[in-house]
Rosetta silent file (secondary structure, phi, psi, omega in degrees, C-alpha in Angstrom):
SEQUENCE: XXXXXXXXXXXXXXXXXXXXXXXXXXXXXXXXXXXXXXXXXXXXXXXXXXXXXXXXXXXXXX
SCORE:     score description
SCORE:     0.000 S_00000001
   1 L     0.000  140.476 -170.749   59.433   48.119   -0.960 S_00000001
   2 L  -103.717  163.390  173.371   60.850   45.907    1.899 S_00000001
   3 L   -98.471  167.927 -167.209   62.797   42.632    0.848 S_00000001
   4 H   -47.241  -58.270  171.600   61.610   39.490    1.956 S_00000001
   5 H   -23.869  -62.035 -176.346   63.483   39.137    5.132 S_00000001
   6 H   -66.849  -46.027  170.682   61.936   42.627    6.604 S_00000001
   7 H   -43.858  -58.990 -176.986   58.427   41.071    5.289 S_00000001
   8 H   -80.325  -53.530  146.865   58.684   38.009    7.798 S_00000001
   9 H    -3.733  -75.811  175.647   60.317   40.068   10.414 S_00000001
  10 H   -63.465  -23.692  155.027   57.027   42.174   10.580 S_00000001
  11 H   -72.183  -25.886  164.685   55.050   39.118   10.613 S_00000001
  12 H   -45.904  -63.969 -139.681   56.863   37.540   13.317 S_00000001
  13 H   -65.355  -46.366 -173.023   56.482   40.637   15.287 S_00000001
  14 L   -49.064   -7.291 -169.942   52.336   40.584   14.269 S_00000001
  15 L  -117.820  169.011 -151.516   52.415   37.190   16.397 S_00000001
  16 L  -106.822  154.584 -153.953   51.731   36.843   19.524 S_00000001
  17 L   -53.154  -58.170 -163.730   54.489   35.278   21.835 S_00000001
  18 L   -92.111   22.202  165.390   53.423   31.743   22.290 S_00000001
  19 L   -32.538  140.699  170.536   52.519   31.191   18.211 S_00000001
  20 L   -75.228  165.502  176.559   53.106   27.538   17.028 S_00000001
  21 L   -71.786  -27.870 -167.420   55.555   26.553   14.488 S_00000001
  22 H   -86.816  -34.865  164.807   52.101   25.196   12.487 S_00000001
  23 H   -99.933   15.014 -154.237   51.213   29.121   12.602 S_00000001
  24 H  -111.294  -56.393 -170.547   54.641   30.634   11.905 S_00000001
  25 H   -75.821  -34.747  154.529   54.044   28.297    8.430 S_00000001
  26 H   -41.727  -46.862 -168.065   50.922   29.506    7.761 S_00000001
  27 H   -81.272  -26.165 -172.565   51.283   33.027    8.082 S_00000001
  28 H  -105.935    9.872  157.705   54.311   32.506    5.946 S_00000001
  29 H   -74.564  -44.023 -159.124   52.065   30.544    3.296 S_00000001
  30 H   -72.265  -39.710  166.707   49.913   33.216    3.659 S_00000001
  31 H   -54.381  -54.049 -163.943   52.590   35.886    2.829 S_00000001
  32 H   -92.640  -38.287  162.473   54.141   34.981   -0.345 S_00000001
  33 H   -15.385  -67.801  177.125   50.521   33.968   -1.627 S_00000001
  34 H   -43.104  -60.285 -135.522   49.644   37.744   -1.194 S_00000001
  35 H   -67.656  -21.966 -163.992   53.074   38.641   -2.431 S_00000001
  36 H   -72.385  -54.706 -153.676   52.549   36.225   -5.320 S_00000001
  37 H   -74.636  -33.419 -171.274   48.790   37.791   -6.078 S_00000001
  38 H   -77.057  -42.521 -174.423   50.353   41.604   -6.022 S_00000001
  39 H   -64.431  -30.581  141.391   52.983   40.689   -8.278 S_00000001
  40 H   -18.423  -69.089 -151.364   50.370   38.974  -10.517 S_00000001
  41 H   -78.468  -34.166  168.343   48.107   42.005  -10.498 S_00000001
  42 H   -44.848  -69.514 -165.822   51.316   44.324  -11.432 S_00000001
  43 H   -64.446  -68.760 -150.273   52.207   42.014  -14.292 S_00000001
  44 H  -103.401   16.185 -155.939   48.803   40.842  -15.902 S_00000001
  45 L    75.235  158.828  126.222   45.951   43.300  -14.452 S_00000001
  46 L   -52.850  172.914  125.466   43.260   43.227  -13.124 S_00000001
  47 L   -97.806  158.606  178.625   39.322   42.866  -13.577 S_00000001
  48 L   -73.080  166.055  179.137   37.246   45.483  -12.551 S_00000001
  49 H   -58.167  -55.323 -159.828   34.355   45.278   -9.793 S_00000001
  50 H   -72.066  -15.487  166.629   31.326   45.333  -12.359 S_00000001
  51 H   -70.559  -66.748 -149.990   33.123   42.783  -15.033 S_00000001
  52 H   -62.409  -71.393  161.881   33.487   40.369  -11.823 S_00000001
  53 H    20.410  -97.090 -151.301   29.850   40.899  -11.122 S_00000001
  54 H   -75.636   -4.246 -173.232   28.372   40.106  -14.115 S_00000001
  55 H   -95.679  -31.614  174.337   30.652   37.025  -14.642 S_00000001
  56 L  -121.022   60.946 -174.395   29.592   35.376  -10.955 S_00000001
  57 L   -84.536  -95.741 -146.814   26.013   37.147  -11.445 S_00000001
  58 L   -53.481    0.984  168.812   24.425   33.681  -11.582 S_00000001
  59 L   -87.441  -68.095 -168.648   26.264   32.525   -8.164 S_00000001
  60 L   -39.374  148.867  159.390   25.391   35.940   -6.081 S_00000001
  61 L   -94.653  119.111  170.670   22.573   35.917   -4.129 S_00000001
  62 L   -82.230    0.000    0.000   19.933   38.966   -4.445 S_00000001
């Protein structure tokens, strides 16, 4: 598991040389959001594919 530091590091690296300051904060909204959602999933679970399904059945299109 890398610590946070090594986490932005590799995102830095993922951007290309003339990135904005406005995408440097995105990508690092975008980070701990994941990081937030794994630790989440770790903690509380999941749902499975076919529970999600039938629960946004009447939204999908057939």
């Amino acid at each position: 598991m890398q610590n946070a530091k090594q986490d932005v590091v590799k995102m830095l690296d993922g951007l290309p040389e003339n990135a904005s300051l406005e995408d440097i904060q995105y990508h690092l909204y975008v980070l701990e959001k994941v990081k937030k959602g794994k630790d989440r999933l770790a903690n509380e679970g999941g749902i499975d594919q076919a529970d999600v399904e039938k629960r946004l059945q009447k939204w999908l299109i057939k």
